[in-house]
KOLPA-970857 format. One record per atom (N, C-alpha, C): x, y, z; atom name; residue number from 1. Coordinates in nm, 3 decimals, padded with zeros to 5 digits. Atoms other than C-alpha are relative to their C-alpha. Example, Ala and Ser with C-alpha at 12.3 -4.5 7.8 and 13.67 -1.06 7.14 Angstrom:
<rs>
R        xx        yy        zz   name   resi
R    00.089   -00.119    00.000      N      1
R    01.230   -00.450    00.780     CA      1
R    00.090    00.120    00.000      C      1
R   -00.082   -00.119   -00.006      N      2
R    01.367   -00.106    00.714     CA      2
R   -00.077    00.109    00.073      C      2
</rs>
This chain:
<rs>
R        xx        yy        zz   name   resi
R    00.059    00.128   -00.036      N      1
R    01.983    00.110   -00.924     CA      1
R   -00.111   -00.031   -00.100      C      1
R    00.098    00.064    00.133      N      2
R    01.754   -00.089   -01.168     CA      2
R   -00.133   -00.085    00.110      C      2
R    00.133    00.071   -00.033      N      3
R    01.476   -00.224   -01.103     CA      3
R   -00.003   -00.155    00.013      C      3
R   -00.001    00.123   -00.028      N      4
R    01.561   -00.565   -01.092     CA      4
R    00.129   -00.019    00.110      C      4
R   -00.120   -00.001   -00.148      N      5
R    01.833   -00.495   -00.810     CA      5
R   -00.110    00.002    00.137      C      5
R    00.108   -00.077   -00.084      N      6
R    01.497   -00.430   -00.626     CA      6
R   -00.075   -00.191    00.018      C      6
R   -00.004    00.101   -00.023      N      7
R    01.459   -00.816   -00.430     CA      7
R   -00.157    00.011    00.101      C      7
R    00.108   -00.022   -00.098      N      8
R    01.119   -00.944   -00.250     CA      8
R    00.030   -00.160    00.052      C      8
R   -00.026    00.107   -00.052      N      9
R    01.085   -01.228   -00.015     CA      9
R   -00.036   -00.048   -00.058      C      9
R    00.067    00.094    00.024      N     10
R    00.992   -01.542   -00.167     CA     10
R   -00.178   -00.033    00.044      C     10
R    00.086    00.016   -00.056      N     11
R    00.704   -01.574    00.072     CA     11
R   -00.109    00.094   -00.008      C     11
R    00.122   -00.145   -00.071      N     12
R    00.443   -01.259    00.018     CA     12
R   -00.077   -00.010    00.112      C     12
R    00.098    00.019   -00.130      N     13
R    00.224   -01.181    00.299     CA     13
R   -00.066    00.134   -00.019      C     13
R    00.091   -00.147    00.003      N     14
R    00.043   -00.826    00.377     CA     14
R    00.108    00.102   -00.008      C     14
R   -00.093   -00.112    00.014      N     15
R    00.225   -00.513    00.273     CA     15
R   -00.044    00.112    00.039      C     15
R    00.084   -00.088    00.001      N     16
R    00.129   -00.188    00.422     CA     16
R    00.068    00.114   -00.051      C     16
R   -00.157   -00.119    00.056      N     17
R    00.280    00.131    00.230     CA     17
R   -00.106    00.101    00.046      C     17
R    00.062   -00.091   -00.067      N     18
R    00.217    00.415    00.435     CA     18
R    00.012    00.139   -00.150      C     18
R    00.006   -00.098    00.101      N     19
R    00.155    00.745    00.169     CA     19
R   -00.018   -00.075   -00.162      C     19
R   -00.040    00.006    00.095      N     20
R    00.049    00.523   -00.106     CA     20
R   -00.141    00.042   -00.073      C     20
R    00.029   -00.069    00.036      N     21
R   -00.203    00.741   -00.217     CA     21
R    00.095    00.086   -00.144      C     21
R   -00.047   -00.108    00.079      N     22
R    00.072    00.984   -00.383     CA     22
R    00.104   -00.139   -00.127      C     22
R   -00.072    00.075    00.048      N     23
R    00.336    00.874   -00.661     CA     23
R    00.034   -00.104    00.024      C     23
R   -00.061    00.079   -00.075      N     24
R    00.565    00.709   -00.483     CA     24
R   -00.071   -00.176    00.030      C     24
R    00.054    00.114   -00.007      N     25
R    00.369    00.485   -00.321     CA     25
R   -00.051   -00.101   -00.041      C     25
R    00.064    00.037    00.122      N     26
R    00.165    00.407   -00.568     CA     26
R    00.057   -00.064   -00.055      C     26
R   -00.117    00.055    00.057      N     27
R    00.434    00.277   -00.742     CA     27
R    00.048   -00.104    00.093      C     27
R   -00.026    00.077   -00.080      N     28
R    00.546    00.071   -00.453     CA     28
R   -00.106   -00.124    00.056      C     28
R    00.144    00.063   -00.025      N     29
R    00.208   -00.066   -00.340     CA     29
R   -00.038   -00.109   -00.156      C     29
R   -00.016    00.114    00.118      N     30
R    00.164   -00.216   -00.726     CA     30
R    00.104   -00.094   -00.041      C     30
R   -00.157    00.080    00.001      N     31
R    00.495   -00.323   -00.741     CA     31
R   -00.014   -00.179    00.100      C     31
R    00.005    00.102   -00.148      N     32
R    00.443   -00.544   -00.391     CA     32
R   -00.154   -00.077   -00.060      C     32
R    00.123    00.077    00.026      N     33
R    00.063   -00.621   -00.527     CA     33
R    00.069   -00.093   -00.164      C     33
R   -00.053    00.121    00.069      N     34
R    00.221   -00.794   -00.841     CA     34
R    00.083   -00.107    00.010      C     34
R   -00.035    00.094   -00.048      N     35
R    00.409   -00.983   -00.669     CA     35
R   -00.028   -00.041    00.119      C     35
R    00.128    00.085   -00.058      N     36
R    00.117   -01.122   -00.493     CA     36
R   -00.039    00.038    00.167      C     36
R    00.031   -00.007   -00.136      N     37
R    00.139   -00.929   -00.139     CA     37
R   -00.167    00.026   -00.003      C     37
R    00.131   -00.100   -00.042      N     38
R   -00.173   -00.809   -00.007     CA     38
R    00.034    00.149    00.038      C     38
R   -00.105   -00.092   -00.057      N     39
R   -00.140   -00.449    00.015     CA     39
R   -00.123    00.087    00.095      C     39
R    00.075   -00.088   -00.085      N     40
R   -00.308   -00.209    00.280     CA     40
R    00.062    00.127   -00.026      C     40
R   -00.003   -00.133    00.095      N     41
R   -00.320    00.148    00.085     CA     41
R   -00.001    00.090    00.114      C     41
R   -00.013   -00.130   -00.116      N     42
R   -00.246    00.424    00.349     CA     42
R   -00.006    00.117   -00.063      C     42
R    00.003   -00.087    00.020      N     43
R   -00.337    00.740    00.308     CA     43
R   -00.026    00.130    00.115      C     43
R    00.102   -00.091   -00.099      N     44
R   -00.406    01.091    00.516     CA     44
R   -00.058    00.061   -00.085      C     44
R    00.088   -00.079    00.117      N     45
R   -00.540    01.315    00.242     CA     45
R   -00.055   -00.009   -00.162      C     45
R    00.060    00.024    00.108      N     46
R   -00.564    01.184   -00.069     CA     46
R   -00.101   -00.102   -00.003      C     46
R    00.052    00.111   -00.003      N     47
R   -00.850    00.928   -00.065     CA     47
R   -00.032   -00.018   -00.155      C     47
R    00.017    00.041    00.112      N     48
R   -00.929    00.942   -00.393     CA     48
R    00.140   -00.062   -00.142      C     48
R   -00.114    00.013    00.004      N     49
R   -00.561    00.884   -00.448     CA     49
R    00.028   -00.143    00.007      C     49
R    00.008    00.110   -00.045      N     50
R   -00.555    00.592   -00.267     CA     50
R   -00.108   -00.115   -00.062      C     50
R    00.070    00.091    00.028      N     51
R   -00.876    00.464   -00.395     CA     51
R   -00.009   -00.098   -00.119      C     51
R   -00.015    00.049    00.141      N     52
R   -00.751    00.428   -00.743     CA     52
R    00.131   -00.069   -00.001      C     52
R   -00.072    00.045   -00.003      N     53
R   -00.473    00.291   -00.649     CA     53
R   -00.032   -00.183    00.051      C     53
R    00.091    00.172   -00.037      N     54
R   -00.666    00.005   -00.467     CA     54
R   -00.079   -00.075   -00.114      C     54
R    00.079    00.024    00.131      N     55
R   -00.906   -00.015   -00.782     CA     55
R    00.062   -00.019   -00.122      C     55
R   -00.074    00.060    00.118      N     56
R   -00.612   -00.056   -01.018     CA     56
R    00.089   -00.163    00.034      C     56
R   -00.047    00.185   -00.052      N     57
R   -00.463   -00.377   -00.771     CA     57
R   -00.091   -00.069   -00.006      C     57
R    00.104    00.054    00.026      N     58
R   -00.788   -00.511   -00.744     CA     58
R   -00.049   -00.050   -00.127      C     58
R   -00.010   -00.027    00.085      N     59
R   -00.839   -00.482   -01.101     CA     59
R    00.057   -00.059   -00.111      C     59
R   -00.119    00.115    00.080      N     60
R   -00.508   -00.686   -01.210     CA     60
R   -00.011   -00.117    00.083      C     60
R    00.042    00.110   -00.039      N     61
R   -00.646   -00.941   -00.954     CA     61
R    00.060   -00.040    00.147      C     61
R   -00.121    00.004   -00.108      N     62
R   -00.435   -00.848   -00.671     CA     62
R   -00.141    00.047    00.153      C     62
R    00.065   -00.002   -00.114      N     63
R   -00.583   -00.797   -00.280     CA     63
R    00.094    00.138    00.012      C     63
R   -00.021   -00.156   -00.070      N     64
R   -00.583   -00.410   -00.134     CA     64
R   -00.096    00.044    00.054      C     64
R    00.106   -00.014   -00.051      N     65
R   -00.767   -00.280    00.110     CA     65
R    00.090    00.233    00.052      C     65
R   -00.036   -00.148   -00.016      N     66
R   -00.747    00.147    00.184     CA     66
R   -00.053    00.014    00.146      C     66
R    00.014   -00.056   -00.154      N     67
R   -00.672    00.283    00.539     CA     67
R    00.017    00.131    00.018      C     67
R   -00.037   -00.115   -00.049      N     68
R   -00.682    00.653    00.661     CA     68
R    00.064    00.010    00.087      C     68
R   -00.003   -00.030   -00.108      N     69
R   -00.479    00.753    00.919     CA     69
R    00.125    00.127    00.003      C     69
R   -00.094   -00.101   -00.012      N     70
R   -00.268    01.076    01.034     CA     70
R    00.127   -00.045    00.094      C     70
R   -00.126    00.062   -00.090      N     71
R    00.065    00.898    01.130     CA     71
R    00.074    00.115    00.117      C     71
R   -00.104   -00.071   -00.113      N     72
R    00.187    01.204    01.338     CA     72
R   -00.102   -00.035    00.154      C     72
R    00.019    00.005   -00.075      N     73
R   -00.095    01.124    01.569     CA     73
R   -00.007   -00.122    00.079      C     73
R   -00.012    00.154   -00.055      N     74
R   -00.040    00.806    01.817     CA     74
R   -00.104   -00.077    00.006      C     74
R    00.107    00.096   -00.023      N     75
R   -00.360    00.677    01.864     CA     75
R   -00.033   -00.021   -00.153      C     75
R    00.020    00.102    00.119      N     76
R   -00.419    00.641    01.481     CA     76
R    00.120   -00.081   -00.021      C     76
R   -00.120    00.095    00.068      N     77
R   -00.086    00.487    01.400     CA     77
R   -00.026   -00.119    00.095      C     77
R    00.021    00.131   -00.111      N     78
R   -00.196    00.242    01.735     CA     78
R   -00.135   -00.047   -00.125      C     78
R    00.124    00.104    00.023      N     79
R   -00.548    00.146    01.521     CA     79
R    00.048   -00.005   -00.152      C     79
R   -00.048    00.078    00.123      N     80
R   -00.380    00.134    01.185     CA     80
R    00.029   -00.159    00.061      C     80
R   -00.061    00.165    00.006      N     81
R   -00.160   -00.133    01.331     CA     81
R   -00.097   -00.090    00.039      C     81
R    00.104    00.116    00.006      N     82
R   -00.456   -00.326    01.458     CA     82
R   -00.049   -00.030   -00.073      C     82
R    00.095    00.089    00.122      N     83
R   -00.610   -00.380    01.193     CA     83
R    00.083   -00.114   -00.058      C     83
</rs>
């Protein structure tokens, strides 16, 4: 698969990529911030991971904001989603 097989809605809105602290995400999270989402940077352990990942969207002019939370436990994955 190529990278341009890789489709986004027309419409951006808020993106949240859970682990984008590590590679991956990282990669996903800029991807979605250049094409203009807002992204909400999830992380459980890397924060400094995450933070540079926010500080490189920010940066190219894009909106990201960094959230902690340990998705195995329910009550954070309940106050992620509020936010």
């Amino acid at each position: 698969m190529s990278e341009t097989d890789f489709s986004l809605p027309a419409s951006p809105g808020t993106a949240l990529v859970t682990g984008a602290g590590g590679r991956i995400g990282a990669a996903i999270a800029a991807r979605l911030a250049a094409a203009g989402y807002a992204v909400v940077v999830h992380y459980r352990g890397s924060e400094n991971g995450a933070a540079g990942v926010r500080d490189t969207i920010v940066g190219k002019g894009g909106r990201a904001e960094v959230l902690a939370a340990d998705l195995a436990r329910r009550e954070e994955r309940a106050r992620l989603m509020e936010r």
